[in-house]
SERO-4910 file (N, C-alpha, C, O; in steps of 0.05 Angstrom, whole numbers):
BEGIN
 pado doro    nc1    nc2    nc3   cac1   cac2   cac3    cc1    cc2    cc3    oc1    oc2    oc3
  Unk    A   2675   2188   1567   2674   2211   1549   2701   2225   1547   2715   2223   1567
  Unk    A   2709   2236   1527   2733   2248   1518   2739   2271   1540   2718   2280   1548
  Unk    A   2759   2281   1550   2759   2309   1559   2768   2331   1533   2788   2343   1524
  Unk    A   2747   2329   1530   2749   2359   1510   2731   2380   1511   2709   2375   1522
  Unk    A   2736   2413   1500   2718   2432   1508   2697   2420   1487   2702   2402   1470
  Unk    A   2673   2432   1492   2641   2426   1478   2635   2453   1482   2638   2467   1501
  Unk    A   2625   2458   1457   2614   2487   1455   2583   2496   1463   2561   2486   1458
  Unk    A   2591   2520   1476   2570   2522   1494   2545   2518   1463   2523   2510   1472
  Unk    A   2544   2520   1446   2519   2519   1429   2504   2494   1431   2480   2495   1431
  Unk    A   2517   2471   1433   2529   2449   1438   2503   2454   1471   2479   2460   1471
  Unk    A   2517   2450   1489   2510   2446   1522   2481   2459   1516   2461   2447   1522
  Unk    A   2480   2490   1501   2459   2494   1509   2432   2486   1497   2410   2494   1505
  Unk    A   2437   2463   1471   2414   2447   1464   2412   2423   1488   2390   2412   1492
  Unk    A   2433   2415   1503   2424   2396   1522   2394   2391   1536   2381   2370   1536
  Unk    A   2385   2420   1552   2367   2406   1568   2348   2404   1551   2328   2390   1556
  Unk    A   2351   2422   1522   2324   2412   1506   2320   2386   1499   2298   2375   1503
  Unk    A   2343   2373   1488   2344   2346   1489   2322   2331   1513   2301   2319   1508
  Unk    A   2336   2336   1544   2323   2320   1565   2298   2320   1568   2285   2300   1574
  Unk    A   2285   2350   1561   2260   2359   1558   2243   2338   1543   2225   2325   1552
  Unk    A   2253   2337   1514   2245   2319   1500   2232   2293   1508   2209   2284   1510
  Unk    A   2267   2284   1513   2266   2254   1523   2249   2251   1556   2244   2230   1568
  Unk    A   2246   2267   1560   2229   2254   1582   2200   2257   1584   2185   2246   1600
  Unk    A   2194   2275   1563   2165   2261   1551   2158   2238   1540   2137   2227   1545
  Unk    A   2180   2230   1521   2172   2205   1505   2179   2185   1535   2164   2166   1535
  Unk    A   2191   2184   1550   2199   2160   1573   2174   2163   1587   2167   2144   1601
  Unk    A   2153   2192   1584   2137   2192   1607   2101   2178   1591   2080   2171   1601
  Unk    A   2113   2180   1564   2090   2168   1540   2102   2136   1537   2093   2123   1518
  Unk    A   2119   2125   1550   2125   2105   1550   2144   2096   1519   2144   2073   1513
  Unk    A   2152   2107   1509   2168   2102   1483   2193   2094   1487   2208   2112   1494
  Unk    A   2203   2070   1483   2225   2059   1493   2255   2067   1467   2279   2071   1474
  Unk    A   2247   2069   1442   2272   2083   1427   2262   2102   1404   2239   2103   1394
  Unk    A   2280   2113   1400   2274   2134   1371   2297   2142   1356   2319   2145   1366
  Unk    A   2289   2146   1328   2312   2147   1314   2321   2176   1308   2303   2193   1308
  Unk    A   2344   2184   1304   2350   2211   1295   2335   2231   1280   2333   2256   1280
  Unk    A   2321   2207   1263   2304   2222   1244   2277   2233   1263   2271   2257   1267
  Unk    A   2263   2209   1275   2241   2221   1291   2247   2231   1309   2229   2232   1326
  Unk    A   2267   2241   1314   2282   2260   1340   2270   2288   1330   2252   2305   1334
  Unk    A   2292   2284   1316   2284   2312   1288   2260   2325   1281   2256   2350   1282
  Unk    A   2246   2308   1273   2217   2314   1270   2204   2326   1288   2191   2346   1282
  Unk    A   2205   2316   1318   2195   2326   1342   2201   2355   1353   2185   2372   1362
  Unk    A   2231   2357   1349   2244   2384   1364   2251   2400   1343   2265   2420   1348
  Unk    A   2242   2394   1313   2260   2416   1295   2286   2419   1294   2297   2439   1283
  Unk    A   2294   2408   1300   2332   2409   1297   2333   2394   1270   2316   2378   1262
  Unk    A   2357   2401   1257   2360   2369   1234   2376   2343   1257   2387   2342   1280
  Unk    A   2368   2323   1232   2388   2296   1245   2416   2297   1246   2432   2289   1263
  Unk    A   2417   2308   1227   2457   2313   1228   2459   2333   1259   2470   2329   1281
  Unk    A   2455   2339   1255   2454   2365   1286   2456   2349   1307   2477   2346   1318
  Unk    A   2433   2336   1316   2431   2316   1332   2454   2291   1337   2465   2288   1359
  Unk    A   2457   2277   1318   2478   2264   1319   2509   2274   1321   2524   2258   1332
  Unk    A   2520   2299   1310   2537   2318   1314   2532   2316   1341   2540   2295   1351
  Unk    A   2520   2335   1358   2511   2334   1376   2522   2317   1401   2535   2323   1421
  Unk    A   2508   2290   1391   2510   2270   1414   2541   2253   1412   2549   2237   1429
  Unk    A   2555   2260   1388   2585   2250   1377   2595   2258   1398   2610   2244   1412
  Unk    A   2590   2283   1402   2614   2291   1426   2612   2289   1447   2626   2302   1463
  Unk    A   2590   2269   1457   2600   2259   1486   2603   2222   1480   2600   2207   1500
  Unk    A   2609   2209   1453   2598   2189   1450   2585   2169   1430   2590   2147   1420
  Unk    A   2564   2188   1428   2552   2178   1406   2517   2164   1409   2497   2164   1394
  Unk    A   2522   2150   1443   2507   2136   1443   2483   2118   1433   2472   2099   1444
  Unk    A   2476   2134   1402   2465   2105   1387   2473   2080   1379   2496   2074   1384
  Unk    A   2453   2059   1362   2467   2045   1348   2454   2041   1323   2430   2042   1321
  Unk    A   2474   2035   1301   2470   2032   1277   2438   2021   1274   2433   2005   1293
  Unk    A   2420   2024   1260   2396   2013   1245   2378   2007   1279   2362   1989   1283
  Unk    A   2386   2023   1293   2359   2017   1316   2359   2047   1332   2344   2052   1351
  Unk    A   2372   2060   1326   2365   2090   1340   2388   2094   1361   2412   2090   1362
  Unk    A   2356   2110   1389   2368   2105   1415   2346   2097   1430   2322   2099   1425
  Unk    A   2360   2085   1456   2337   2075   1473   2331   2096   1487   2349   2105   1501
  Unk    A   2313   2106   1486   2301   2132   1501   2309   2141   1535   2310   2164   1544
  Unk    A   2314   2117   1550   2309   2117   1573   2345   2118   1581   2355   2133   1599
  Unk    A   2358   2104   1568   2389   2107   1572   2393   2137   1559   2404   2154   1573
  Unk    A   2388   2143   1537   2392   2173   1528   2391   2187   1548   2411   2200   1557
  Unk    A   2360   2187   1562   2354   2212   1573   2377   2215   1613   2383   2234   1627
  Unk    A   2383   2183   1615   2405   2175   1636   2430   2190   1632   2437   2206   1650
  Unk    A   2448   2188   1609   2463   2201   1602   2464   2226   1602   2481   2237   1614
  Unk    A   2444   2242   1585   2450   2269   1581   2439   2286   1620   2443   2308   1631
  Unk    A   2425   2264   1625   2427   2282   1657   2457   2280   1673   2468   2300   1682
  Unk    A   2469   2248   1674   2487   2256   1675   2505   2281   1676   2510   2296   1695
  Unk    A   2515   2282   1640   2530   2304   1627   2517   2335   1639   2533   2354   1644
  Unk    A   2483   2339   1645   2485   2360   1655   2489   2364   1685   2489   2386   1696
  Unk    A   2493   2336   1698   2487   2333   1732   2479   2345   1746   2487   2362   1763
  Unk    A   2447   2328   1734   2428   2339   1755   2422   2298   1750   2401   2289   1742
  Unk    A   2440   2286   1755   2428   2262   1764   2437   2261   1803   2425   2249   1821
  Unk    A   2459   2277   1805   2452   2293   1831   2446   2313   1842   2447   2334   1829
  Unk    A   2434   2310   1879   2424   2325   1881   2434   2356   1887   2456   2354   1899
  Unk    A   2427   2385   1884   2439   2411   1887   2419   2420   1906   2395   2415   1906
  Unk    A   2436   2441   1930   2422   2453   1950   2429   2474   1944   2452   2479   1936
  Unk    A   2406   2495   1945   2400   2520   1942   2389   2544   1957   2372   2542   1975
  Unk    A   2400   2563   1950   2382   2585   1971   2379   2608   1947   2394   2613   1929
  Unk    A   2357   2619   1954   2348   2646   1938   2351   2664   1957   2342   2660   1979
  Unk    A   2368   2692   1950   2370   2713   1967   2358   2732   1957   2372   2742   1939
  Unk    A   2337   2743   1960   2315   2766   1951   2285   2748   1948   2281   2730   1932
  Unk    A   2273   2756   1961   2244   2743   1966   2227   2755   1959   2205   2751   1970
  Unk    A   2228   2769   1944   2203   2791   1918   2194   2766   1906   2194   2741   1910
  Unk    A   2180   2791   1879   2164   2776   1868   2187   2751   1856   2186   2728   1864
  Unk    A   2201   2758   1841   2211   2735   1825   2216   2708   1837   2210   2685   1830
  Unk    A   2234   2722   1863   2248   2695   1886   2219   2683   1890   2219   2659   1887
  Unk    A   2202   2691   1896   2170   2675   1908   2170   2657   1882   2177   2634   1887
  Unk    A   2166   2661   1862   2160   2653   1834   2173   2621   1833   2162   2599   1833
  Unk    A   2206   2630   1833   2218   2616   1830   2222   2591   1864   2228   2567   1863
  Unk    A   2220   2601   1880   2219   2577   1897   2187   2563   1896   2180   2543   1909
  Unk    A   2174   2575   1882   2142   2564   1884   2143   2542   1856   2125   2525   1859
  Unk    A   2155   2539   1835   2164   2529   1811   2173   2494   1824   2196   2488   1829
  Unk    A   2155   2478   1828   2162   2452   1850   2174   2431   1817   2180   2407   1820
  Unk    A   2175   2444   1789   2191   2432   1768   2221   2431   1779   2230   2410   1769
  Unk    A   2235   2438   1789   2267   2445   1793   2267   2420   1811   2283   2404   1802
  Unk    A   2255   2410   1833   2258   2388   1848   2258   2366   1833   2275   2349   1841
  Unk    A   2244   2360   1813   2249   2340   1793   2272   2335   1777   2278   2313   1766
  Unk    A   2291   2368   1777   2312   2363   1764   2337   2359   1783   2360   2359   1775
  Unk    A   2328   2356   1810   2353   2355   1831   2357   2376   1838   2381   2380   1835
  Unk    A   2345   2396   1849   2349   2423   1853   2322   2431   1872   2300   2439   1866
  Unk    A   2336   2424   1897   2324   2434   1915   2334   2457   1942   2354   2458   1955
  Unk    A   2308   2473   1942   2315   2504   1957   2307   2500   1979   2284   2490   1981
  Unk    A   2322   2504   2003   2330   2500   2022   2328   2523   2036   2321   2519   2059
  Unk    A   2332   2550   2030   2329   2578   2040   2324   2598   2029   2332   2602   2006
  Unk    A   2307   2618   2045   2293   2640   2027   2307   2666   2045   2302   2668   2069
  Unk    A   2326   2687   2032   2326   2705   2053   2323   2740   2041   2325   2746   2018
  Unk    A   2321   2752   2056   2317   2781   2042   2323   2804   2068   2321   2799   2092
  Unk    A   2330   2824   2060   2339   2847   2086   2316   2868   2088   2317   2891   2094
  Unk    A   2289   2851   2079   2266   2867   2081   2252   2851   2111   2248   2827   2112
  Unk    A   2248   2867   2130   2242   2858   2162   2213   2856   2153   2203   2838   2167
  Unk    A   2195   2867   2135   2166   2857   2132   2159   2828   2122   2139   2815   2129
  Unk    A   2182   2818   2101   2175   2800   2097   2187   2770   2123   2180   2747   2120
  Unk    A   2202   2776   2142   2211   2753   2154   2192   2739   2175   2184   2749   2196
  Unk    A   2188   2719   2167   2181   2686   2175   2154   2686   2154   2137   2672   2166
  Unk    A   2145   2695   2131   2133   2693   2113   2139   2665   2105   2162   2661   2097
  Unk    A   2122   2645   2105   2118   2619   2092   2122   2617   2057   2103   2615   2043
  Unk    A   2136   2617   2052   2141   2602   2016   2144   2583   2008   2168   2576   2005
  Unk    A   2122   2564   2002   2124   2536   1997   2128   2518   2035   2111   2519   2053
  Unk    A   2154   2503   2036   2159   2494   2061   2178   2515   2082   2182   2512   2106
  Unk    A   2188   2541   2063   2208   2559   2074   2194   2572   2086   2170   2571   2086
  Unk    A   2210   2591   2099   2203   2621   2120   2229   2638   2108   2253   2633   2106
  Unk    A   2213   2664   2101   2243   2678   2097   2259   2686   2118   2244   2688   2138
  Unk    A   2280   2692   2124   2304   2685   2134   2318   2719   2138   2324   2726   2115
  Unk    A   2323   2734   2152   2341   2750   2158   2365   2749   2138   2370   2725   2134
  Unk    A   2381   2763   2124   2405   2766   2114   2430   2757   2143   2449   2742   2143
  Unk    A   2423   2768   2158   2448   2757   2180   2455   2731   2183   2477   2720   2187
  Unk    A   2427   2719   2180   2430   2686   2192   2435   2667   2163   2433   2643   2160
  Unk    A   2443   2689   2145   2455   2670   2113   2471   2655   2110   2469   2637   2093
  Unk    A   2502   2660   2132   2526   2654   2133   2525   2627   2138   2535   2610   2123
  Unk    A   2509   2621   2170   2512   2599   2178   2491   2579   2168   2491   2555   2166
  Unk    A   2474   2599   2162   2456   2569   2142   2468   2555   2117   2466   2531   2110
  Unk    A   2483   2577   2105   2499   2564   2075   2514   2541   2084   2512   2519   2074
  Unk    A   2529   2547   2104   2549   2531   2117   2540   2501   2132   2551   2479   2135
  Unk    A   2521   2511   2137   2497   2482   2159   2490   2470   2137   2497   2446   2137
  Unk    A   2478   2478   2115   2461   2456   2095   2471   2455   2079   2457   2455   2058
  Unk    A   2496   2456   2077   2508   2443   2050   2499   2456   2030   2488   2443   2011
  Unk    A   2500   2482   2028   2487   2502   2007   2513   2495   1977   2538   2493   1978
  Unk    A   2498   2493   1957   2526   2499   1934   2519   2514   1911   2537   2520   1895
  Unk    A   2488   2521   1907   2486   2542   1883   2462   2564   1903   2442   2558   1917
  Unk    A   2473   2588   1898   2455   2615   1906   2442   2623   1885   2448   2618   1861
  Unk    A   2420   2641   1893   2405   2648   1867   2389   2674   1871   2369   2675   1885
  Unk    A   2400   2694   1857   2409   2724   1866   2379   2730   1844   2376   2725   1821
  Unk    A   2362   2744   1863   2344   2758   1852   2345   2790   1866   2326   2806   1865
  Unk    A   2363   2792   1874   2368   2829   1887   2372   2848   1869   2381   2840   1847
  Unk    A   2368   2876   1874   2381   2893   1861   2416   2891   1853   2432   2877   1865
  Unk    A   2421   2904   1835   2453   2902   1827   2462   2913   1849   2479   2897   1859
  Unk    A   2459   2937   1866   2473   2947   1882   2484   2940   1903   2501   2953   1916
  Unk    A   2467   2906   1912   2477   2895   1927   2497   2872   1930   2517   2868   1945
  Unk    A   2482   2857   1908   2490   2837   1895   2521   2827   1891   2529   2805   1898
  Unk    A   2535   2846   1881   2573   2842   1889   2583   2828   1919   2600   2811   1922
  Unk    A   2567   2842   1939   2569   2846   1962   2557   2818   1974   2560   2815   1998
  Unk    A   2546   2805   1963   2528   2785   1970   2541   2765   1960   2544   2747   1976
  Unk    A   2552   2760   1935   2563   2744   1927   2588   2737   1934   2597   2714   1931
  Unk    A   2600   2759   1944   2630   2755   1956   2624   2741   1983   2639   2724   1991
  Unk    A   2607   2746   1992   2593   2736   2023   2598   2704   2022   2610   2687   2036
  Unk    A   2582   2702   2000   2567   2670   1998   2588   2657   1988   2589   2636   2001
  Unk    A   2612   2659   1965   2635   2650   1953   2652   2648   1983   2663   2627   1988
  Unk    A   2653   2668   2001   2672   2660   2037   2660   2640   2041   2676   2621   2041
  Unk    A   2630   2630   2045   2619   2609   2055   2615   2580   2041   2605   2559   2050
  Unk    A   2628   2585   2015   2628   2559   2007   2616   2556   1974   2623   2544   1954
  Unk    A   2601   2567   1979   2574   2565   1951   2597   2560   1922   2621   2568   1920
  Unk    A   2586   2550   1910   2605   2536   1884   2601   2558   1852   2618   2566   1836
  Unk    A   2571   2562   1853   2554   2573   1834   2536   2594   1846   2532   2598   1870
  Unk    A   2526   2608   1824   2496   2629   1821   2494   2626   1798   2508   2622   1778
  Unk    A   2461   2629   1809   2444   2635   1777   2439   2664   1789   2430   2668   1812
  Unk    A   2446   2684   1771   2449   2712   1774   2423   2727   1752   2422   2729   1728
  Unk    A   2402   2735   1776   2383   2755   1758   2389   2773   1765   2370   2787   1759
  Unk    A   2402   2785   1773   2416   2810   1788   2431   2833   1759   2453   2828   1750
  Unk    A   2420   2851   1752   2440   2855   1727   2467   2873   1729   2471   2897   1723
  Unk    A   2487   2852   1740   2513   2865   1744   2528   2840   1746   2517   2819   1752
  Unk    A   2551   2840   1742   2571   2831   1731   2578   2815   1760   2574   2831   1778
  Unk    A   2586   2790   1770   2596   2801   1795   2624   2793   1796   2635   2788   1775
  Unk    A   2637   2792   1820   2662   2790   1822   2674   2768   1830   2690   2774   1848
  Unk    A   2675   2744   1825   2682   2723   1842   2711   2707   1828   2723   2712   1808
  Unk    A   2715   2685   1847   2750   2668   1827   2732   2654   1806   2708   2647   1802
  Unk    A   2761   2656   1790   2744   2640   1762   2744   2611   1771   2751   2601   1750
  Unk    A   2742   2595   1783   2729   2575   1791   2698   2578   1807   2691   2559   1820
  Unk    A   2690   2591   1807   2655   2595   1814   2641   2600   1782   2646   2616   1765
  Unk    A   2624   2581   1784   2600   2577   1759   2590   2608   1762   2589   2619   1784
  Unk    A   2585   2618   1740   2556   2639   1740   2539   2633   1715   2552   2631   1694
  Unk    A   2517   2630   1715   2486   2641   1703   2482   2658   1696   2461   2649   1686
  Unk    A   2481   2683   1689   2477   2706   1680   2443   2702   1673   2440   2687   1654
  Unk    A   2420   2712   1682   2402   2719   1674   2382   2742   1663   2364   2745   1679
  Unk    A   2381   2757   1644   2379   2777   1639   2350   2779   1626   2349   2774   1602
  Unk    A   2330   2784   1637   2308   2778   1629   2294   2799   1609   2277   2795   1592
  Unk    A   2307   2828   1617   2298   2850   1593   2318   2832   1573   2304   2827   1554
  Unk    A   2348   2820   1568   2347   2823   1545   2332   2799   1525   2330   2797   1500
  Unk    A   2321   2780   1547   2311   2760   1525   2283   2769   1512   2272   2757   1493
  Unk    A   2274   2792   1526   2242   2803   1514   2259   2820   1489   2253   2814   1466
  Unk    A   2274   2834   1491   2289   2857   1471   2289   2838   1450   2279   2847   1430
  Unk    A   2297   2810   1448   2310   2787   1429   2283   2785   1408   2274   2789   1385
  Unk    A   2279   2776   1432   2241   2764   1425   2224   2795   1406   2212   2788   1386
  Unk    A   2226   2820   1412   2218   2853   1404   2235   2847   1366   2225   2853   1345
  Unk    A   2257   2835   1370   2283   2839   1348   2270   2818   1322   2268   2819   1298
  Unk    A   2265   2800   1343   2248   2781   1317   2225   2791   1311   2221   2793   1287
  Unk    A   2204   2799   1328   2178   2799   1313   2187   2824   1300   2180   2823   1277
  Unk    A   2199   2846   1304   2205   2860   1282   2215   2861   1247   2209   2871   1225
  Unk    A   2237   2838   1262   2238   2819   1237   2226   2810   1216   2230   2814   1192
  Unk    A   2206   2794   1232   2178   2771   1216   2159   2801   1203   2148   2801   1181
  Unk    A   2158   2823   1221   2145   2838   1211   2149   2851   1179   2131   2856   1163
  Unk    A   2177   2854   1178   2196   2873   1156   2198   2851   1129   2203   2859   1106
  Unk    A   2193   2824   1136   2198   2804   1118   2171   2805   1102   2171   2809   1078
  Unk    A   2145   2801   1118   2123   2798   1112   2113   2834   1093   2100   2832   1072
  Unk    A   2118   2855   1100   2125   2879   1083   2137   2875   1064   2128   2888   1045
  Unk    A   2160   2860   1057   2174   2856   1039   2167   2846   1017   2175   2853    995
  Unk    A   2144   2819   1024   2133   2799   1006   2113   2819    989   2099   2811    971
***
């Protein structure tokens, strides 16, 4: 593949892609053409093929793609064809949620530690975990090969946590935390913002509403 930037609009139809394709691999469908790509996910074909140009192309003329190499590649490109160790720091409701979610192990993304600075919840069972003391974070990151954290705390802490975990190694966060945090620009962030994707979601049906008045 070329080294060139790809726009995030670009990356972020990817995992829909994989989504896709790993239904039809899991319905046994060995290729499909742009067009019946299209049909399936609502995207156009040009999109799609735009799309897949820029890592490649990977079809071929008058036979499509083979479903099963597609869906090889684009995990690749997102790599999760290896595996990622994880820890969730805040063990509320969400962190339970999300370490209880046994879909993420399928994508190479397995959690490894649960921890929180709430003394009611520690050695609480979640899934195969026990939550974990905040003290004993350091050296677990460090012992299991930790490389993405996943910040379900208040903002207030969260800066403070992240600088912690960036000393110990961690590469990435997926950040539900709503604050900005501080780390070198070589550490991945996630940004998860979950009021604003309901606000998004409030913006459209208001939308659909004002259109349908209109008619």
């Amino acid at each position: 593949m070329e080294d060139k930037n790809i726009s995030q609009a670009v990356i972020s139809r990817l995992p829909r892609y994989l989504r896709y394709l790993g239904e039809l691999k899991d319905s046994n469908v060995e290729r499909i053409s742009s067009q019946e790509l299209s049909e399936l996910m609502k995207v156009t074909a040009s999109q799609i093929r735009q799309d897949f140009n820029n890592f490649g192309g990977f079809g071929q003329q008058g036979y499509g793609y083979k479903v099963s190499y597609l869906y090889d590649e684009i995990a690749k490109i997102l790599g999760i064809n290896k595996t990622h160790h994880l820890i969730i720091v805040g063990a509320g409701n969400l962190g339970q949620a999300l370490a209880n979610y046994m879909n993420f192990e399928r994508r190479g993304f397995h959690f490894k530690g649960i921890f929180d600075s709430n003394e009611a919840l520690y050695g609480k069972k979640i899934r195969d975990m026990y939550v974990q003391p905040m003290n004993e974070m350091e050296a677990f990151v460090k012992e299991n090969d930790i490389d993405i954290a996943v910040l379900t705390i208040p903002k207030t802490g969260a800066v403070k946590v992240a600088e912690q975990l960036v000393n110990c190694g961690v590469k990435a966060f997926w950040n539900f935390a709503h604050v900005d945090l501080n780390v070198p620009d070589d550490i991945v962030v996630e940004n998860v913002h979950l009021s604003d994707s309901l606000m998004r979601l409030s913006y459209n049906i208001t939308q659909s509403y004002e259109e349908k008045e209109d008619k």
